[in-house]
N, C-alpha and C positions, 0 to 999 in steps of 0.2 A: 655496622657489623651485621651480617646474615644468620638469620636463626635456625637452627634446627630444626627439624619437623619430626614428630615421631610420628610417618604415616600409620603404622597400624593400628593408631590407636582414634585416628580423623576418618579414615576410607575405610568403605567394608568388603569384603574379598574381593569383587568385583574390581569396583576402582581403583583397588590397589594395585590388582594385576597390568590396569590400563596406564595408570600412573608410573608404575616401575621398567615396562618394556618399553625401553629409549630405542633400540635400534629395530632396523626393520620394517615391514609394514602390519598396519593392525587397523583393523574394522571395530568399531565399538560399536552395538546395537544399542541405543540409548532410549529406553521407553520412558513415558511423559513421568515427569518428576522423579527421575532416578536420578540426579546429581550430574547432569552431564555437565555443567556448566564448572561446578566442583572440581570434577576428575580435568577439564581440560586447565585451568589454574593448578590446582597442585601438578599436574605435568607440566607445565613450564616453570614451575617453583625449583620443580625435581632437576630437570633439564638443569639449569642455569647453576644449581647447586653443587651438580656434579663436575663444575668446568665449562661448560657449555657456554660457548660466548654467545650474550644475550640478542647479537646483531644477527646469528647466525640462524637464529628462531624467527618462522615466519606463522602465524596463525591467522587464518582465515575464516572472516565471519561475514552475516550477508547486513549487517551495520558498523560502522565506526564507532561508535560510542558502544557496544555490546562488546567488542576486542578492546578498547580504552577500561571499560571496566573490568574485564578481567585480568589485564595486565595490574590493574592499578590493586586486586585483591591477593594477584600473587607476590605481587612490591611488599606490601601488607606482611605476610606472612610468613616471608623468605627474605629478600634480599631485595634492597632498593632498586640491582641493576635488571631485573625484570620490566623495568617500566621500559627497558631501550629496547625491550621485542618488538620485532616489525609485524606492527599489526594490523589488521583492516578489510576492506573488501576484495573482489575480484577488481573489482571497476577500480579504485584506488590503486592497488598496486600492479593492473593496467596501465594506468594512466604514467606513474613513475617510470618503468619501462619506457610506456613509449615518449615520454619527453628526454629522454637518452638514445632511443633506436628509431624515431619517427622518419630518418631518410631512410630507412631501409625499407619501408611501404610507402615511400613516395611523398612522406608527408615531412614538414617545418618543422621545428619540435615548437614553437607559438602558434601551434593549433589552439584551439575553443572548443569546448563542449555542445552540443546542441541538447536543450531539456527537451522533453517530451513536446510539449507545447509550441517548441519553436522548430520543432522535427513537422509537428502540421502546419509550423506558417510556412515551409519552406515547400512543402507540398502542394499546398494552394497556390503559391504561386508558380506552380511548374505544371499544373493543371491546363491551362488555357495553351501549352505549348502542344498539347495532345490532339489540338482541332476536334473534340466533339462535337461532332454533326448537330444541329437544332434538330429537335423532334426525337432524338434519341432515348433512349429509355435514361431513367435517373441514373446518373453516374454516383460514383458510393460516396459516402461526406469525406472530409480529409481528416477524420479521425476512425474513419473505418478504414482508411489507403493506407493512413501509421501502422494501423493493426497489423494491417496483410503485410507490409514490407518487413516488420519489426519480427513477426511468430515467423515468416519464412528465413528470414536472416539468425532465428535463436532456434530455428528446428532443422534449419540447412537444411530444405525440402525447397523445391522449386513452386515459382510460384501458382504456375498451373494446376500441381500438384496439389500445393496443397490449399488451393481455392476450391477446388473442386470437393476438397473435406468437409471445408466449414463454410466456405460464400459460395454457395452454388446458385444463387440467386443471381450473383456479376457475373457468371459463366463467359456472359456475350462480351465480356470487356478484357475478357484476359489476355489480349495481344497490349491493350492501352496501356494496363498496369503495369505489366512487366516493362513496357518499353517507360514508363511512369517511377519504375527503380531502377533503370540504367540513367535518365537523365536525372536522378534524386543523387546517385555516387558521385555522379560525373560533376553535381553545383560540389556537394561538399569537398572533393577534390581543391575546385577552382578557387572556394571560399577557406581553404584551411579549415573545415569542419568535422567533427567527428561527432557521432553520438553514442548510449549508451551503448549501443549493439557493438560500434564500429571497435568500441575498448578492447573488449574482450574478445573480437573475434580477429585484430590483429596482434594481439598479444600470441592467442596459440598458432596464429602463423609466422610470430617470429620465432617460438620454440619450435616448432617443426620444422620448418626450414633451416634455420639461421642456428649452426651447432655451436657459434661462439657463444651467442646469448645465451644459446642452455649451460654451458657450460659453465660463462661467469653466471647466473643465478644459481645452478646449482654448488657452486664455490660461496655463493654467497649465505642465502640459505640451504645448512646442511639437514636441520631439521622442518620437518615441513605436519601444520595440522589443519586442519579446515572441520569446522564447526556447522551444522545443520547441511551435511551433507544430501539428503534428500531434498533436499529444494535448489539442489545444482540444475544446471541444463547439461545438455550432451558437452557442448561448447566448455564450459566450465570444467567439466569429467577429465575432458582431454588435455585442458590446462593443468592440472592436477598429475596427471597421470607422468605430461613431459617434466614437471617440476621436480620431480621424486627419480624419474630419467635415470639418473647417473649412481645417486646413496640410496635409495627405496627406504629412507626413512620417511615414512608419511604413515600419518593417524589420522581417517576419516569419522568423523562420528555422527550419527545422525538416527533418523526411527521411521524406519519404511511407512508404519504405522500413520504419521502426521505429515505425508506427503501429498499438498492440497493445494499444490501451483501450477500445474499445468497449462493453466490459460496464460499464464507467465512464462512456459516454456519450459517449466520445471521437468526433468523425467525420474520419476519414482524407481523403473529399476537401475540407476546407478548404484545404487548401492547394494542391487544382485550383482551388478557385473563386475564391482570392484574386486572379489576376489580371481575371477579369471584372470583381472589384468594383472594383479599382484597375487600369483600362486602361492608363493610364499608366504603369505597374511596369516596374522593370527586373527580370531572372530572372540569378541569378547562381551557378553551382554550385561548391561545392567537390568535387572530387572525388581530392586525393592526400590519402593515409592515414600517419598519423604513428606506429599502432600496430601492425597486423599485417604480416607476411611475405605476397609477392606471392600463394604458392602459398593462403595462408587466402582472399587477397582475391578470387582466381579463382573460386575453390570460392563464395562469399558473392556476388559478379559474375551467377555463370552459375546463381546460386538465384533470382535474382529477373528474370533474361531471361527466364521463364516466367510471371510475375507477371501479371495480366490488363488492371491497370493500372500505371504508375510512371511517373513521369520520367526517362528514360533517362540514365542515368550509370553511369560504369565507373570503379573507386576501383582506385588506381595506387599504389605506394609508392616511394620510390626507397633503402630497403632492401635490400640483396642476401640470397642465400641463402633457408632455409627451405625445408620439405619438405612436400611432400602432405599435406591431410588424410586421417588413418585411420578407416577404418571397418571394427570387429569384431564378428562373429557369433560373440557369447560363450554361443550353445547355450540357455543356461536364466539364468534370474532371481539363482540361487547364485553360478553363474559368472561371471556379470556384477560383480557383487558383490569377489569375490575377484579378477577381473582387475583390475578400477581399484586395488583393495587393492595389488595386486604391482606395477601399473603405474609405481606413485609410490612405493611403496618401493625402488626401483630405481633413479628417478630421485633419491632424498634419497641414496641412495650414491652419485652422482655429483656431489652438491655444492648440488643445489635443497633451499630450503625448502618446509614444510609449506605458506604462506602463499601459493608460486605456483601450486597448483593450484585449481581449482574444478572443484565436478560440479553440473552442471546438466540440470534434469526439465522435465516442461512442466503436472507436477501436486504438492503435497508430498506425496500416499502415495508416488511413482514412488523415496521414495531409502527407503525401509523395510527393506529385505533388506541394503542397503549398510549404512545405520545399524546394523545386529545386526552387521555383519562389522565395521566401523570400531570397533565397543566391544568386542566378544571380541580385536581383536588393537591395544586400548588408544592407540587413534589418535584426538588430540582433534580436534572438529572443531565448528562451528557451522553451525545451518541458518537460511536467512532463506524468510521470508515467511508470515506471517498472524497472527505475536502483536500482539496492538493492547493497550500500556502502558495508557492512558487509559481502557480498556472493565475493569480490572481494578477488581471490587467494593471492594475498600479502598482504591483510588483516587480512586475516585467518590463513596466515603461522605465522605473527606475533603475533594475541593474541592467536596461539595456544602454546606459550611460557610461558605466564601469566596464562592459564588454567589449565597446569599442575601443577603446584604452588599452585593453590587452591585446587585440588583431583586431589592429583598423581593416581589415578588408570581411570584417565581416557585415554580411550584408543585410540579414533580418533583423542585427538589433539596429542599425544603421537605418533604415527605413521605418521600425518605431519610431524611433526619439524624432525623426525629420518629419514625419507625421503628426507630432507634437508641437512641431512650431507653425502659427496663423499663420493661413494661404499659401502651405506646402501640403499638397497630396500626393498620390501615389503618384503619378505621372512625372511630379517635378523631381519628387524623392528618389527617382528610380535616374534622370538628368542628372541629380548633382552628385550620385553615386558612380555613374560613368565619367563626369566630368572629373572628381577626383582620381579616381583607378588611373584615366588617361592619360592626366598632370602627373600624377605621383607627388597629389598632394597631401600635406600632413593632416592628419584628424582635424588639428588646432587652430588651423584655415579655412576649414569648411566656409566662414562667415563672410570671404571671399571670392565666391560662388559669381561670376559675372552676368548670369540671368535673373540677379532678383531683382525683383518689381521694387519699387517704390512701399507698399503692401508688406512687403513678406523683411519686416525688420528683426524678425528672431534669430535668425541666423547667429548674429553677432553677438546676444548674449552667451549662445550654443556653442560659439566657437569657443567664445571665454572660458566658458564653464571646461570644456575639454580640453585646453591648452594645461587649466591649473591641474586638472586631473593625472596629465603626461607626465608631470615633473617628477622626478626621478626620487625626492624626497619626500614625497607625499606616504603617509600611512593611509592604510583601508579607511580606520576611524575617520580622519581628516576628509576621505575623499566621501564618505558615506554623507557626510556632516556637509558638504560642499551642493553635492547633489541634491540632498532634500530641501537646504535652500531656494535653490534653481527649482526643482519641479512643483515646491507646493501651490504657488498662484496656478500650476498647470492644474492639479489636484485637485483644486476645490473649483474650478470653472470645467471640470469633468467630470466630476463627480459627486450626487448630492449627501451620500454617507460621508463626504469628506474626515468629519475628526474622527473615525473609526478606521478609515484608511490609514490616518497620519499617523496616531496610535503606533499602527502595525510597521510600518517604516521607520518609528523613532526604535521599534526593539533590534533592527540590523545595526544602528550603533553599537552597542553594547556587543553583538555579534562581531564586529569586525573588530572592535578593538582587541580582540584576541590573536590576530594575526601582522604581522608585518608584514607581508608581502601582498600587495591587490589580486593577484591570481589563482592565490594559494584559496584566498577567501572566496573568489569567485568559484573555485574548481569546487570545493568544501559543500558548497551551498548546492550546485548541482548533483554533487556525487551524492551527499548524505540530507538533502530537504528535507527540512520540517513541515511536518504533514498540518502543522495548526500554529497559528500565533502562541496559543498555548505552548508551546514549544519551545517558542523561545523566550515565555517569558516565564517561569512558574511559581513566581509567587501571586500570593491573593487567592491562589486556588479554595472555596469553598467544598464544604463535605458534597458526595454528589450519587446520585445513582449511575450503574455503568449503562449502557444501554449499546449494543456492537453487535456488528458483524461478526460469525466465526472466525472470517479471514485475519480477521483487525484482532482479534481474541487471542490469537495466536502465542504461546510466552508468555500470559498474564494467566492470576489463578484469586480465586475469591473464594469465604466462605461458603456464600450459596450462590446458586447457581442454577438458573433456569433458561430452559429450551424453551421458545414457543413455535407453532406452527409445526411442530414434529408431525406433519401427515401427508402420503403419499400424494405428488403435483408441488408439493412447498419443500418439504426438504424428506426426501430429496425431488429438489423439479421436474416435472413434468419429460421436458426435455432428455435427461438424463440417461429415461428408460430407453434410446434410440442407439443407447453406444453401451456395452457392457465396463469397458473402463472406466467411461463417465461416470457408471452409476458403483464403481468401487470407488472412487475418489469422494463418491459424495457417503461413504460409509468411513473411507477414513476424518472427512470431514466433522461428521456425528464424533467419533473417538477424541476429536481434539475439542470439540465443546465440551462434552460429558468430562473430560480430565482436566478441564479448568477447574473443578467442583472438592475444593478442601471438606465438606463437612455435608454439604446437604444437594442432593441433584434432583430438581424438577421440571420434568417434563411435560408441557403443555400442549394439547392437539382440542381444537372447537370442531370436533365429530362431524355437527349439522352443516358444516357450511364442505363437507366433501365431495358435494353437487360441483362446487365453483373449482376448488383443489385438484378432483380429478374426473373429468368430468368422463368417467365409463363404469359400466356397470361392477358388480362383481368385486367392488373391493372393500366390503365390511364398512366401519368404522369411520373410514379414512385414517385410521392411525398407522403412522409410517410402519411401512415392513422391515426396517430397520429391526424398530422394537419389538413389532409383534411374533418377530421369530424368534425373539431370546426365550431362554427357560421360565419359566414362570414365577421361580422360586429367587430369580435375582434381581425382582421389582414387585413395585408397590401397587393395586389401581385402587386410585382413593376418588373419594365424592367430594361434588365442589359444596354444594351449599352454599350457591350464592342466592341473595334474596332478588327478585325477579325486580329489576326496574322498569320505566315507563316505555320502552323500548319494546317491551314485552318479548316472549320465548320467539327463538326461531321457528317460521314453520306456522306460530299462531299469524292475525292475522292483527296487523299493527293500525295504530291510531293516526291518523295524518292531518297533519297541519299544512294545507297548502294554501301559499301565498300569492297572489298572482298580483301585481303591479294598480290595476283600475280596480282592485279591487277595495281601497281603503291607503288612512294615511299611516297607519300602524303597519308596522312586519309583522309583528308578531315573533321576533327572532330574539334571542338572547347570546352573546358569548358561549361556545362550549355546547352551542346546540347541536347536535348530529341534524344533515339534511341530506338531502339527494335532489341532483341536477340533470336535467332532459339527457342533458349532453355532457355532461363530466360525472357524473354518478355520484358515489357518495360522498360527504366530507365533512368539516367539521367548522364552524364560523366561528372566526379570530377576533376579528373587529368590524366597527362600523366606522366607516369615514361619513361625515357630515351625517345628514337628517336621510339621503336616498340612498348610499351606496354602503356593500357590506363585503366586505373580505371573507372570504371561503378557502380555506387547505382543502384540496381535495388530494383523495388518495392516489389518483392515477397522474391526476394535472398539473398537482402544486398548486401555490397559489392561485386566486384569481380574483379581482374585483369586480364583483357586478352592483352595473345600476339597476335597483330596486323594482324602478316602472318598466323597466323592459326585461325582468328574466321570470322564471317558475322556478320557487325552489318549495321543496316537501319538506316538512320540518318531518323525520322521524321516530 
């Protein structure tokens, strides 16, 4: 039985209005914690209640699991048959399309996906077709060639074009590259390939072109919403736009304000343009805030009344209390470090957990000095932003086992796994890929290959293993379960973390068992990867400090809340000041830190080290001009007090402990020592292996191990 909902008494004017206007189009301006997530649940609660068949509702968000759970809260609160809304990403309901309409672009509908990762092995090897002259200047790596083809393909700008914006450095190469993405379309044609770009950008040319597909979609879904609409690309806009086509029922919602993807291809003014494309739109803002204290919301208010563009809104809360945000000129990089250190161990004696703080940067070297303090004084903590699960080589060696299963003709996981079995290299891998194509031989055969050596006996377990894979009754579970067999003797003679790898492959069990079909889990896993083991496994999680990127920050909100590094060159960088766009994305960027902040917001800047940050004259402080332009009355400047360690002040002149190799059998070094290196600068010492050699993080190098008699390090 479906429940009733008394909205007026759940939604406050706002939402209610966004809630109840079913027909039509409407713009929601959703500023950070007004309930946007709310209002788009009770509008498919409302929808479905009113008759609305649940199939006919399409809601789009830029995660599957983000439209899984709001479907599953308006199930909740309304009517079970909410859960049958079709819900998901662009890419997803890309992908559905075109495994229905994939001849009408030329393609199988037993396409493959290409992940990021396997979009530059396909690169690399289309490289040497380009004949680079020897002696030629560096040609760009195949993860800067991904970039260019990928941002030209999601900004549909040419690639001259827009090389000239951002790589003016490859200037000389742009007849190679370009002819570099005609032979990159021309493999994935050949190979049945598609990748992310390819989704989405043949989707809006089958609605564009192809008036029966819009037609049955728009027959299909009558109702149409899309979630975080400011982090659309153009590409995506226009998907939107042909979708709504026919009923112009479409509800875009999103917050100009937290538009901070650009490099992604995102374009912030969609959501200016949207009412030209829908005249008719109604504009509906939320603007009271269910998360922060008034005094954050001020401070976050009067950051973006400077803004060049926005839709003027002012977020209100009707929470009392709460106190100024603070801003500390914690002197130097060390300092900084040990203030947030003391900050929050001071608040854990009054009774918070580890769990409600977070520190946030606007780069991940920016917590480097913090991480050396958080580990010498045994404070756990977790950093987010830039492990990619799925780009890990014993990940990809494994489900490139499962990929060829789905479209044997594909050819980069097929040249993995053949590179996996002794005395197959590239050379022979790339033979018995021709020799099957030409045969039109089955997967299951490969181990039938008539040029193997006496030597090269893997084959035949490979076939094996792929034959059981084919069978028509096989589950993902079974086949997951099948392959990790097969690969771990590969595993652990490739790898010397071996049981942390295998670990991480026993948690794809459990993943797959959720599916029945192999491709469906294959496709699942590209479209929506988990960013961290953690991911997929979550229990055992200990309490933890947060430690993230803004980007990565993004959706999540914590008691306290601290900025470091808030000074002009660091956030916002350097860089920035050369493009005035750039340097308003890096102020919306500041807006969605600051409004992660429930209860306390502080902002950290180390003054003295503004020499390194920005290195011209004339500019105070160093504390970012973000802040320094706000009113005065809608922050805090408090003193650190912190007690001077052996380190001594910036600026004084420091005590050095330097080591040199002949000079003795001692270091003289300890775990957690800060040092500095001729040639990798500063860092911090991890361990010592044996009696000569000692592991060093350095800030710019990462690890490194040196032996003791041969290097100089400064203990400082």
């Amino acid at each position: 039985m479906a429940n009733r909902i008394d909205y007026k008494d759940v939604l406050n004017p706002a939402q209610l209005e966004a809630v109840m206007t079913l027909e039509g189009s409407l713009l929601v301006i959703a500023g950070a914690g007004s309930g946007k997530t709310r209002t788009l649940v009770y509008r498919v609660a409302r929808l479905v209640e009113t008759g609305v068949s649940p199939e006919s509702i399409l809601l789009l968000t830029f995660t599957r699991k983000a439209a899984q759970e709001m479907l599953d809260r308006a199930a909740g609160l309304s009517d079970a048959r909410c859960r049958f809304v079709s819900g998901g990403t662009f890419h997803s309901l890309a992908l559905r399309v075109l495994r229905t309409h994939a001849e009408l672009v030329g393609f199988k509908n037993s396409f493959t996906i290409l992940d990021r990762s396997d979009m530059e092995e396909v690169i690399r090897s289309l490289v040497p077709e380009l004949q680079i002259p020897k002696g030629a200047p560096r040609f760009p790596k195949r993860t800067t060639l991904a970039n260019i083809l990928s941002k030209s393909a999601n900004l549909q700008m040419p690639i001259d074009e827009f090389m000239t914006e951002e790589y003016g450095q490859f200037l000389h190469f742009i007849s190679e590259i370009d002819r570099l993405g005609r032979l990159y379309t021309a493999y994935k044609k050949a190979n049945l390939l598609m990748d992310y770009d390819d989704l989405i950008l043949y989707l809006r040319r089958l609605l564009a072109e192809r008036e029966e597909v819009r037609q049955d979609l728009s027959r299909q879904y009558r109702y149409v919403m899309v979630d975080e609409y400011q982090d659309t690309n153009t590409i995506q806009a226009d998907i939107v736009r042909w979708l709504a086509h026919e009923h112009r029922n479409i509800m875009v919602v999103g917050d100009d304000s937290q538009s901070i993807y650009s490099f992604r291809g995102a374009n912030y003014r969609n959501m200016f343009d949207f009412p030209a494309q829908f005249p008719e739109a109604k504009i509906i803002k939320l603007e009271e805030n269910y998360r922060s204290t008034q005094p954050v919301l001020t401070f976050t208010n009067a950051l973006m009344d400077s803004a060049s563009e926005s839709y003027t809104k002012c977020l209100f809360t009707k929470r009392s209390g709460g106190e100024r945000p603070k801003v500390f000129d914690t002197r130097t990089e060390p300092e900084q470090a040990i203030f947030v250190y003391q900050y929050i161990r001071e608040q854990l004696g009054q009774g918070r957990s580890l769990a409600d703080f977070a520190v946030l940067f606007r780069a991940g070297y920016h917590s480097f000095e913090l991480e050396a303090e958080l580990t010498r004084q045994g404070v756990h903590y977790v950093k987010h932003g830039g492990f990619k699960f799925l780009e890990s080589a014993h990940i990809k060696d494994f489900l490139a086992h499962l990929r060829v299963v789905v479209n044997k003709d594909e050819a980069v996981s097929w040249i993995r796994i053949l590179r996996l079995v002794k005395n197959v290299g590239q050379g022979k891998s790339q033979t018995i890929i021709r020799w099957m194509n030409k045969n039109q031989v089955p997967p299951g055969r490969v181990g039938e290959w008539p040029g193997a050596a006496k030597n090269v006996t893997g084959l035949k377990p490979l076939s094996g293993l792929i034959s059981r894979l084919a069978s028509k009754d096989i589950r993902p579970k079974k086949a997951v379960e099948e392959v990790l067999e097969y690969y771990l003797p590969i595993l652990k003679e490739k790898f010397d973390d071996h049981p942390r790898r295998q670990k991480e492959l026993e948690q794809l069990i459990s993943m797959a068992s959720r599916y029945r079909k192999l491709r469906s889990f294959l496709d699942d896993l590209v479209l929506e990867p988990p960013t961290s083991p953690a991911d997929l496994d979550s229990e055992g999680r200990t309490e933890t400090l947060t430690l993230s990127t803004v980007h990565s920050a993004k959706g999540l909100e914590w008691p306290v809340v601290f900025i470091i590094w808030v000074m002009d060159g660091r956030f916002p960088p350097l860089r920035a000041y050369d493009n005035p766009s750039a340097l308003e994305e890096e102020r919306r960027l500041m807006y969605v830190a600051a409004t992660r902040a429930r209860d306390q917001l502080i902002v950290c800047y180390p003054g003295q080290e503004s020499a390194v940050s920005w290195p011209m004259a004339g500019r105070g402080n160093g504390l970012s001009s973000f802040i320094r332009e706000l009113p005065g009355d809608v922050i805090s400047f408090e003193s650190v007090g912190i007690p001077k360690r052996s380190f001594g002040a910036y600026g004084e002149k420091r005590s050095a402990n330097i080591y040199k190799g002949d000079q003795g059998e001692s270091s003289g070094f300890s775990s957690g020592d800060r040092v500095r290196h001729p040639a990798f600068g500063p860092g911090v010492v991890s361990k010592f292996v044996g009696d000569d050699k000692v592991e060093v993080l350095f800030r710019n190098f990462g690890r490194k191990l040196l032996h003791l008699e041969y290097t100089t390090l400064e203990k400082v």
